[in-house]
N, C-alpha and C positions, 0 to 999 in steps of 0.2 A: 504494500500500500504506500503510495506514494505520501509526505506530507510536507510541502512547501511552503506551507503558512502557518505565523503566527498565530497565538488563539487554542481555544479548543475543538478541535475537529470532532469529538465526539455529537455536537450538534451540529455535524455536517449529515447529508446524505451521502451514500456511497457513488459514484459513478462512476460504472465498467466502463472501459475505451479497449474496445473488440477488432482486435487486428488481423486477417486472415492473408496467408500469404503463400506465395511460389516463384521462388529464386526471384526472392529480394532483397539478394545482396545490396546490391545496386544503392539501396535507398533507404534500405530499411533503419539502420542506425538514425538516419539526419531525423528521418520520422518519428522515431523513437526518445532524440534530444528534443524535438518539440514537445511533446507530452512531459518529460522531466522538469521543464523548466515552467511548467503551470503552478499558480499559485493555490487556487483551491487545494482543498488539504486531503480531501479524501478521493483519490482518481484510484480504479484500481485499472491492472493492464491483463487482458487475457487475448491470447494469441494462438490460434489453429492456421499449421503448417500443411501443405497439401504435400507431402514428402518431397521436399524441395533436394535439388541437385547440386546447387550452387554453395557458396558459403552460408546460408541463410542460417541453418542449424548453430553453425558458431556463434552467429552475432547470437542467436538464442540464447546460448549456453553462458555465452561471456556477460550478455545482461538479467540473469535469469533470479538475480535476488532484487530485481524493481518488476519482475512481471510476477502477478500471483498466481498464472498458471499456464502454461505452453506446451504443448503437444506437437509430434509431424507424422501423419501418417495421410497413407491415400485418402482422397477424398474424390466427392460426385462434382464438384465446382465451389465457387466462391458462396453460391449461399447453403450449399451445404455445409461448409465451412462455417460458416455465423450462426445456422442451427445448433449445429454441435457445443460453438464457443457459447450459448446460452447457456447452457448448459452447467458450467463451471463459474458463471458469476456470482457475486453477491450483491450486486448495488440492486437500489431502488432506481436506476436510471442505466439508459446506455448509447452507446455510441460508438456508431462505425466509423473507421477511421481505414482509409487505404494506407499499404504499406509504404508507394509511393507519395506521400498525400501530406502535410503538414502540418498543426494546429498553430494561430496565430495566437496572442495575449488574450482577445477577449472571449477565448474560452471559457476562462476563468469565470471573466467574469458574468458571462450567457449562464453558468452553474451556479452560482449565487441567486441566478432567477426562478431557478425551476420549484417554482409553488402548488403548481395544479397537478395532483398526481395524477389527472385523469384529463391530461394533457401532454399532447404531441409537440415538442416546439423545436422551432426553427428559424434560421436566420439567413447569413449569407457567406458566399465564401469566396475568394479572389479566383477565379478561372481566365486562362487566356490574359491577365494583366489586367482582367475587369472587373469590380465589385456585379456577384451575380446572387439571386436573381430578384432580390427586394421581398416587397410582402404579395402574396398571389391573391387574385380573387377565387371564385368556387372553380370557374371553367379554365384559367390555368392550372390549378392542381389538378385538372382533368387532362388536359391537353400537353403540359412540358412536363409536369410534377415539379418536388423538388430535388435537388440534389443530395444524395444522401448522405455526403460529409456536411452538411446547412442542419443537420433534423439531430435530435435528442429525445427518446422515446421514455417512456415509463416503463418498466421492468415488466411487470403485469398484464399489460399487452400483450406480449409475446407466451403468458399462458394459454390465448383463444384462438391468436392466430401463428402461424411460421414462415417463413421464405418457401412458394411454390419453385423448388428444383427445378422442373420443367421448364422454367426461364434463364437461362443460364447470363443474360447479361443483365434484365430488367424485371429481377423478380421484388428489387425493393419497390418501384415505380408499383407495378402489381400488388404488395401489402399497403399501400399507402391509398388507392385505389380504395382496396377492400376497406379499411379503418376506414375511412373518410363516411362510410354507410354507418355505421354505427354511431349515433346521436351521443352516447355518454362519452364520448372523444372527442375532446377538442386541436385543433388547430392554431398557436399561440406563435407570433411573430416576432421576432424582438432586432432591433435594428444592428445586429455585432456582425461584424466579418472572423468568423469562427478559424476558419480551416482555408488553405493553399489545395486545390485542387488539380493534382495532375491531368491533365488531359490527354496525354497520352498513353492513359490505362487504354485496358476492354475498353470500360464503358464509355471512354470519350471517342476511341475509335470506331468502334463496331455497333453495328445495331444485332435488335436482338427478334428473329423471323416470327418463333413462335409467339414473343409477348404481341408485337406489331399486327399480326394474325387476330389477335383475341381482343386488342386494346379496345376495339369499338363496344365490343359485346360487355367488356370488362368495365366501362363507361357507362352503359345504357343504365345495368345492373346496378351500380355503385352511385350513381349520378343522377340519375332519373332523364327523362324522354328530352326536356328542355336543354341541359347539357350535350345530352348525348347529338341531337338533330341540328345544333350549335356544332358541335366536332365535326360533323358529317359533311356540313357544307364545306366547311375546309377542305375539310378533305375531298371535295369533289372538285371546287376551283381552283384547289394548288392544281389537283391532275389535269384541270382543261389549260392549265398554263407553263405545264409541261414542268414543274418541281418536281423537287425528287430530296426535302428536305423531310427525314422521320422523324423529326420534332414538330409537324402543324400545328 
């Protein structure tokens, strides 16, 4: 358990920061020094390796008395990966954090806010050298979502629902979808630039066929008919003008 701050942290919340990785030598430490130098006092680190090939197990080994629990074994993909690392937390909060991927100061202090335990929150995060993506209205978190290093979940959540595997790039976009239907969930914005967002992961590069396939249906369902026939025309006009952008 991390504790960088003065004070008693015993009237902290706990917050896991869920690392999943494969051969992330690369990056993984810098990422790691970001989380270290957070001032909240209670962060803990749990980290599922997909049996990485590279150094990655080193750096594990070499930082394994600041992580409260690390594993490397095969795995189904990246949210199988985050399945499992639930598994092994204890916070009341959590947060995914890419190997490649950063957290800036006001992490910190975005966890000082988390009040509503039956609140989703989220904020924003540098991608491409831009402050992205602000506060969303209903048919944005339908249409882009948010970014998943932007969001800070309640533990408890994740008792009703899980990461559907069968999305291998956009299965959080897909849990966030689903949450967003269930009314005792709230959506809570808070104006901090959390996290450095590599873009050159998966998920900045690649789209993901099966979620893209399903997103309409996954909208209708989750959003209701006003939403959904809002996305639809997009989605018809980007095609009559010949885009080819899978974020409408």
């Amino acid at each position: 358990m991390l504790n960088n701050a003065p004070g008693s942290k015993e009237t902290m919340d706990v917050l896991s920061i869920i690392i999943v990785t494969y051969n992330a030598g690369a990056t993984l430490q810098k990422c790691l020094y970001s989380i270290y130098v957070q001032t909240y006092p209670q962060i803990e680190i749990v980290i599922i390796d997909g049996a990485s090939t590279d150094n990655t197990v080193q750096i594990l080994q070499k930082n394994t008395r600041h992580i409260a629990y690390w594993k490397s074994e095969k795995d189904e993909g990246i949210y199988d990966a985050m399945n499992k690392a639930l598994n092994h937390i204890t916070g009341k909060w959590v947060y995914f954090l890419g190997a490649d991927d950063e957290l800036l100061p006001e992490f910190s202090a975005m966890a000082y806010e988390l009040k509503n335990p039956n609140a989703i929150y989220y904020g924003n995060v540098i991608a491409n050298g831009e402050k992205k993506l602000g506060e969303l209205t209903t048919y944005q978190l339908a249409k882009v979502g948010i970014y998943h290093q932007a969001m800070i979940y309640p533990r408890h959540i994740f008792d009703s629902y899980n990461f559907d595997i069968k999305y291998k790039i956009s299965a959080d976009f897909a849990f966030n979808i689903r949450c967003y239907k269930n009314k005792t969930i709230q959506f809570i914005y808070k104006d901090r630039i959390i996290a450095r967002f590599n873009h050159t992961g998966i998920s900045g590069t690649q789209i993901d066929p099966v979620f893209e396939k399903d997103k309409s249906a996954l909208i209708f369902e989750n959003f209701g008919f006003k939403i959904w026939l809002r996305y639809i025309f997009r989605v018809l006009k980007a095609k009559i003008k010949g885009k080819k952008d899978h974020r409408i």
